[in-house]
C-alpha positions as CSV (number, residue, x, y, z in Angstrom):
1,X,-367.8,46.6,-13.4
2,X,-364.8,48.8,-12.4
3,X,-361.3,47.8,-12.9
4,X,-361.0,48.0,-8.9
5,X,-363.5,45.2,-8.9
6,X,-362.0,43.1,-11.6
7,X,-358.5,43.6,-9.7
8,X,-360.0,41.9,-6.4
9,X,-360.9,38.8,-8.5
10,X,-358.2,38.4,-10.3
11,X,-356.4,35.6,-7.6
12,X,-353.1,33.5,-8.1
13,X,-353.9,30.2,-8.0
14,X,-353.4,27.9,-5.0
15,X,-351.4,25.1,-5.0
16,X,-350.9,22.1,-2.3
17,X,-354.1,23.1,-0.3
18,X,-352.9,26.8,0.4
19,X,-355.0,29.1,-0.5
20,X,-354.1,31.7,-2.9
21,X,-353.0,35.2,-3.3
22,X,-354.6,38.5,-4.8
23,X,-352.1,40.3,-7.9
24,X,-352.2,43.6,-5.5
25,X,-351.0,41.0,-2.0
26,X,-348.1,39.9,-4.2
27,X,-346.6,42.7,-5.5
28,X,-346.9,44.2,-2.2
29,X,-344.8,41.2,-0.6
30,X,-342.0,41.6,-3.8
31,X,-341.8,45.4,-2.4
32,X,-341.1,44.8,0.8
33,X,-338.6,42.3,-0.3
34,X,-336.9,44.6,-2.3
35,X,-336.8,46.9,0.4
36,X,-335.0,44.3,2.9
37,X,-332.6,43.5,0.0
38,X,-331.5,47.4,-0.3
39,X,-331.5,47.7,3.6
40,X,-329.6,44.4,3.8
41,X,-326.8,44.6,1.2
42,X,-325.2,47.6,2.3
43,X,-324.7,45.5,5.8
44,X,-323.7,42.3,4.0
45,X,-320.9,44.6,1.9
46,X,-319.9,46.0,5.0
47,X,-319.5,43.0,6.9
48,X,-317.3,41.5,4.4
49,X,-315.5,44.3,4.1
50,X,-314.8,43.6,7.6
51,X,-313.4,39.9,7.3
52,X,-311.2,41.0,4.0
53,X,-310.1,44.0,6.2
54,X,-309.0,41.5,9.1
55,X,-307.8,39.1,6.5
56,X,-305.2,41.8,5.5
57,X,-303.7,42.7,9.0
58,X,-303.6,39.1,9.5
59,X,-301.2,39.0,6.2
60,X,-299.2,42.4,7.9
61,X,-299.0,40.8,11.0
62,X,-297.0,37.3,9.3
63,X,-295.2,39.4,7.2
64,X,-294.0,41.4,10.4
65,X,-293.1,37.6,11.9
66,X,-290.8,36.8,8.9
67,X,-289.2,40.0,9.1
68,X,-288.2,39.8,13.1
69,X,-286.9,36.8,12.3
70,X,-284.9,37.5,9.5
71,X,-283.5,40.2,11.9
72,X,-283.0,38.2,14.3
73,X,-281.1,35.7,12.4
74,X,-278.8,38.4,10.6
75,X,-278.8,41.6,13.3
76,X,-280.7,43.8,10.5
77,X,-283.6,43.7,8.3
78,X,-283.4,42.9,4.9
79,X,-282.3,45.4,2.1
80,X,-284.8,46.9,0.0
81,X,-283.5,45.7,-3.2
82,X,-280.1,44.9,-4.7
83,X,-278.4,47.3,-6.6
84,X,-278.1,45.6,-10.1
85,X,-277.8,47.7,-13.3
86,X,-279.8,49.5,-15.6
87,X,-282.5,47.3,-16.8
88,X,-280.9,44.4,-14.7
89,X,-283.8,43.3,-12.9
90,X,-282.9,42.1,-8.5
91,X,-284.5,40.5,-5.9
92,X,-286.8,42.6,-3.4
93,X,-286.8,42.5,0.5
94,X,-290.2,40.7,-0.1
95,X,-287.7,37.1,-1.6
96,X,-285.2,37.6,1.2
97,X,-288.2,36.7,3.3
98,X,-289.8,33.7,1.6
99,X,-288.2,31.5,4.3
100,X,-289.8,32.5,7.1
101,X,-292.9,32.6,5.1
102,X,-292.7,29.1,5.0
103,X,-291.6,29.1,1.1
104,X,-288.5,27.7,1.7
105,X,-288.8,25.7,-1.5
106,X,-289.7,28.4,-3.7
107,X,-286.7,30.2,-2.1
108,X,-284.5,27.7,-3.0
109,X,-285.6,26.8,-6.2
110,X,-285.6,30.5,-7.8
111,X,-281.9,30.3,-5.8
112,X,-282.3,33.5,-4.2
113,X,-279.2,33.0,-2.5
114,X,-276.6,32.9,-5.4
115,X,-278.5,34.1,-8.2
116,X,-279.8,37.3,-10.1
117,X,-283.6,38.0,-10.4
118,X,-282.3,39.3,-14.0
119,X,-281.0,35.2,-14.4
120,X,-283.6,34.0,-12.7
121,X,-286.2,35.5,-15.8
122,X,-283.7,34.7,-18.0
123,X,-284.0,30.7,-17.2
124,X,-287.6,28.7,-18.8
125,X,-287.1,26.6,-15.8
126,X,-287.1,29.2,-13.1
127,X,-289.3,31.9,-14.9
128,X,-292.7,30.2,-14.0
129,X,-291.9,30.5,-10.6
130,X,-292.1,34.4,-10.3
131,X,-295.7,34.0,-11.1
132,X,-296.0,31.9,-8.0
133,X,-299.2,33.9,-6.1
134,X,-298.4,34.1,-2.6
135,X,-301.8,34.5,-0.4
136,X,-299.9,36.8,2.6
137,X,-299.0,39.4,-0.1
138,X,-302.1,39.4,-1.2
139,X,-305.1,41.9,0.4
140,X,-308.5,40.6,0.2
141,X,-309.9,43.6,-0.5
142,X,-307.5,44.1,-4.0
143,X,-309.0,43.6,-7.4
144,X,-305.3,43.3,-9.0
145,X,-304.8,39.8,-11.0
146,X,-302.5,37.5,-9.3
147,X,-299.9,38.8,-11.5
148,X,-299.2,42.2,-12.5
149,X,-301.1,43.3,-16.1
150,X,-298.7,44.2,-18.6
151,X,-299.2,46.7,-21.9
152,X,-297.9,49.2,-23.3
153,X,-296.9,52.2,-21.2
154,X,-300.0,54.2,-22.9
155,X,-302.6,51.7,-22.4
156,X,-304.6,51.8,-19.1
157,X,-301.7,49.8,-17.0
158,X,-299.2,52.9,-17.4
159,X,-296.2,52.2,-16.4
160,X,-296.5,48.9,-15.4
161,X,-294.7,46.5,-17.7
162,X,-292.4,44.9,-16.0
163,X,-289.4,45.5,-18.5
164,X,-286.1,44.6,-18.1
165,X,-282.9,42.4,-19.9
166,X,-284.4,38.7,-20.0
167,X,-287.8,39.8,-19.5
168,X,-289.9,38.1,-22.4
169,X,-292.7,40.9,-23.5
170,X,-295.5,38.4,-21.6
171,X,-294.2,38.5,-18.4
172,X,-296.0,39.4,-15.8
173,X,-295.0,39.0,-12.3
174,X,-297.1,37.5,-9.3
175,X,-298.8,40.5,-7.7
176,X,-298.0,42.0,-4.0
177,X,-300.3,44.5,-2.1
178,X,-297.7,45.1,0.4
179,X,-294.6,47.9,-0.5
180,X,-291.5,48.5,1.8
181,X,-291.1,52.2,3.9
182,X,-288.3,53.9,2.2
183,X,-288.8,56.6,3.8
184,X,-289.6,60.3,2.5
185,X,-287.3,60.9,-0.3
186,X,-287.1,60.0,-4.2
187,X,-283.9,59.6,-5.5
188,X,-283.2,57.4,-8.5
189,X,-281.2,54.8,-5.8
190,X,-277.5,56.1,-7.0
191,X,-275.1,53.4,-5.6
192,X,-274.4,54.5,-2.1
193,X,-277.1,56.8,-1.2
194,X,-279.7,56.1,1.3
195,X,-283.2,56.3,2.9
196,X,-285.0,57.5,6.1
197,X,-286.9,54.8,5.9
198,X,-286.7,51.1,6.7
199,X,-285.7,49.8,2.9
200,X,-283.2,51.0,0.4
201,X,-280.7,49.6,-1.8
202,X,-277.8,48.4,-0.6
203,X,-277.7,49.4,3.0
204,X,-279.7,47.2,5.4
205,X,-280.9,48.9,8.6
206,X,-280.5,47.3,12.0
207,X,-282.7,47.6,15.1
208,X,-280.8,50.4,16.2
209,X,-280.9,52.6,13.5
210,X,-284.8,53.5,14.1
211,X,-284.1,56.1,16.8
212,X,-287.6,57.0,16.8
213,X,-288.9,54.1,18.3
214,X,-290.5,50.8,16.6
215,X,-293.8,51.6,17.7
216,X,-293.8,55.2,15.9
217,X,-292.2,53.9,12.3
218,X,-293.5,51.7,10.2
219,X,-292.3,49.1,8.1
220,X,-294.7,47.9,5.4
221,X,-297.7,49.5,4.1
222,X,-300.4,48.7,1.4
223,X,-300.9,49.2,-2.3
224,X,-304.1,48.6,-4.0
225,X,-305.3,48.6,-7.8
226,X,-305.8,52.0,-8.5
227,X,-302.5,52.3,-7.6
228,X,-300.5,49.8,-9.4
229,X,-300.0,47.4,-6.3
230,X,-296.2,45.9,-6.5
231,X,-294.9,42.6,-6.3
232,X,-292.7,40.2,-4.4
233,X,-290.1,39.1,-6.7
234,X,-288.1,42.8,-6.7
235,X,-287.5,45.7,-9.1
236,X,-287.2,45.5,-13.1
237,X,-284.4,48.5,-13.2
238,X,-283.4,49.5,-9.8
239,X,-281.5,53.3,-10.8
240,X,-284.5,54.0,-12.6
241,X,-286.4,56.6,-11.8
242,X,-290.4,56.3,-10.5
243,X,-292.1,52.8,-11.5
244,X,-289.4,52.1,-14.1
245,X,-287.0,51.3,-10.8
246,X,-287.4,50.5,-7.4
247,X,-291.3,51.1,-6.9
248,X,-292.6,47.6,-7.2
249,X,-291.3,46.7,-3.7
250,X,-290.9,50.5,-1.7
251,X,-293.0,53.5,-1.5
252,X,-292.7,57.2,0.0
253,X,-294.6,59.0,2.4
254,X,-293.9,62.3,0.7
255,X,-296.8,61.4,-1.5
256,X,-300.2,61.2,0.5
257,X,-301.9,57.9,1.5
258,X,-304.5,57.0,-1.6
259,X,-303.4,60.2,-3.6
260,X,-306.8,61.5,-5.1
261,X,-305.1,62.8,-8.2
262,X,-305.3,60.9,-11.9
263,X,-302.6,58.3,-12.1
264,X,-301.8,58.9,-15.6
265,X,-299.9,61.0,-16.6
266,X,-298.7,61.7,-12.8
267,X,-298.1,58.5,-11.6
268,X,-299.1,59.8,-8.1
269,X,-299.9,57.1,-5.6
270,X,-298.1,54.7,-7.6
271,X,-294.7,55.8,-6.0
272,X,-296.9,55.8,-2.1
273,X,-299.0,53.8,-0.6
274,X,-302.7,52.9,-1.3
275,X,-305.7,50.6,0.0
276,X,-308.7,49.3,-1.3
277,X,-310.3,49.1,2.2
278,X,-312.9,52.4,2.6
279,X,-310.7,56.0,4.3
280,X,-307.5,54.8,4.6
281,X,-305.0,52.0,5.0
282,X,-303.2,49.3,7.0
283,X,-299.8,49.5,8.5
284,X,-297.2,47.6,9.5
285,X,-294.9,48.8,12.1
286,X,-291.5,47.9,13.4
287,X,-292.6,46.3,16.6
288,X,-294.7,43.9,14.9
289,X,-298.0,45.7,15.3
290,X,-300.7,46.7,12.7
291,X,-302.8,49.8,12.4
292,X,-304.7,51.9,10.5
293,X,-304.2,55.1,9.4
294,X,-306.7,57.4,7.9
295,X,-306.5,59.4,4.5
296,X,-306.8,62.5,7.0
297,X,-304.1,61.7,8.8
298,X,-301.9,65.2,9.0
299,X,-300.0,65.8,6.3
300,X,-297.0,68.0,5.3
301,X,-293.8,68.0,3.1
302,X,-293.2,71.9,4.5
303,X,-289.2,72.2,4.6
304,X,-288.7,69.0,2.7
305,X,-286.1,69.3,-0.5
306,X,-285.1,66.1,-2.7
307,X,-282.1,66.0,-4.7
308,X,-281.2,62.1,-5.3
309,X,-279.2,61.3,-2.4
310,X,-279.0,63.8,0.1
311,X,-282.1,65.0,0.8
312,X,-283.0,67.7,3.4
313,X,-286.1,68.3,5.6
314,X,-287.2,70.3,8.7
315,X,-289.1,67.2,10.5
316,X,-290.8,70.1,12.8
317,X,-292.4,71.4,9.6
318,X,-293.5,67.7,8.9
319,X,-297.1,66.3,8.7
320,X,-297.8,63.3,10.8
321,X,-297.5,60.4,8.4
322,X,-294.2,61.9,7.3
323,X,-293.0,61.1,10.4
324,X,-294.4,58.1,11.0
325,X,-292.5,57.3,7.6
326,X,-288.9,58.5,8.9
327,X,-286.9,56.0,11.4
328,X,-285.5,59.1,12.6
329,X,-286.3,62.5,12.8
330,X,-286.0,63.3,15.8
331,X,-289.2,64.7,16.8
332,X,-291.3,63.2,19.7
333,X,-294.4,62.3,18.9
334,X,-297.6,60.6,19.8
335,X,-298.8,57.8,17.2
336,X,-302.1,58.8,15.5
């Protein structure tokens, strides 16, 4: 008898009255079911993708809230960071803004108001508290921990202990996916200098200071994983220079949106802005509105020269996110 034959007999046995199947009818049916699982998960992905991508402008869009009314309560948006001193940790625009977050209580128990950050690390009591996660810095989409991974500065999260005077060698900050616009330059924030952007150190920009228009600058703007994301609390050593400093909270637009290069040793996107949602990023803009931008989106640093805190640029020569990054350049444009 051929094995064809002996295959045909060979039946799975019935149970509750049904009758049964053959071996070849049932590995048939567990092909085709693999076949709708492949054609199916890709939608499934993508369609989350979609809600965690929502999720996220939904975040920008609150955060935009908090920071019209802080503006409108004080005539000017918050200050990047404070100043401090080397290794003297300060507060970030993200804790100016815990109020209208509705984290009054946090706010007033880390005593924002009349305190260091440097202190508030420094006290057992308060420390705890700048691990607090806070879900409307938080994209969906991001992988990061709830706080920021520490190590050493040669181990996989390069350049991202958060190390300062009063910081214990555990600590590890709550994490943030969203980074202020400061605009195009890097300086190392020497006392009195300033950005094109929306948040610096020390000087706080008002309404009428964005000459380009609120619709064509935006305010916030994302950073993933890959990237070293940031967090709310504020900077670890604000004159430092790169991620040492004034990173956690800010990024440039001189460096491209998700910068393909190696992080370490460059640091690349780690001093921009980067998203974990597929060919690009959100963005929050003055006016209140969110949009994406693509990684294509034009761009150019042609003209541009840095030199801490008087940097120059031809804003004519200028890519398109560029100027979208500076408050005011001058240059008309249409939004992408």
């Amino acid at each position: 008898m051929t094995n064809y034959h002996i295959m045909r007999r060979v039946r799975i046995p019935a149970w509750g009255g049904m009758p049964g199947f053959t071996l070849i009818e049932l590995l048939v049916v567990i092909a085709i079911i693999g076949v709708l699982v492949g054609l199916l998960l890709p939608a499934v992905q993508s369609a989350r993708e979609s809600g965690r991508r929502i999720a996220c402008v939904n975040n920008l869009h609150q955060v935009g809230v908090a920071l019209h009314l802080y503006e409108n309560a004080l005539s000017e948006f918050p200050v990047g960071w404070l100043p401090g001193g080397s290794r003297q940790a300060e507060w970030g625009w993200p804790a100016k803004i815990l109020p209208m977050l509705e984290q009054a209580v946090l706010y007033d128990s880390l005593n924002v108001s009349n305190q260091t950050l440097r202190d508030a690390i420094g006290d057992v009591s308060t420390r705890p508290l700048l691990t607090t996660s806070i879900g409307l810095f938080r994209c969906p989409s991001d992988i990061t921990p709830p706080t920021l991974p520490g190590g050493s500065n040669d181990g996989p999260q390069y350049n991202r202990l958060f190390d300062c005077d009063n910081c214990p060698s555990e600590f590890e900050p709550a994490t943030s996916n969203y980074v202020g616009n400061a605009g195009l330059n890097d300086p190392m924030p020497v006392i009195g200098s300033n950005g094109n952007g929306i948040f610096w150190s020390e000087t706080a920009v008002r309404m009428s200071d964005i000459t380009d228009g609120l619709t064509k600058t935006f305010a916030i703007g994302e950073r993933h994983d890959r990237c070293r994301s940031g967090t709310w609390i504020g900077v670890r050593n604000p004159p430092g220079p790169d991620m040492w400093g004034s990173y956690w909270v800010r990024g440039r637009v001189s460096i491209k949106l998700n910068d393909p290069r190696p992080i370490n040793p460059t640091n690349s996107c780690t001093e921009g802005f980067s998203s974990a949602h597929p060919g690009g990023g959100n963005f929050l803009y003055c006016d209140g509105s969110v949009q994406s931008l693509n990684d294509d989106i034009s761009f150019s640093n042609g003209g541009a020269t840095f030199n801490n805190s008087n940097p120059t640029y031809s804003a004519a020569q200028l890519g398109v996110y560029q100027r979208l990054g500076i408050r005011d350049d001058g240059v008309p444009m249409v939004a992408p």
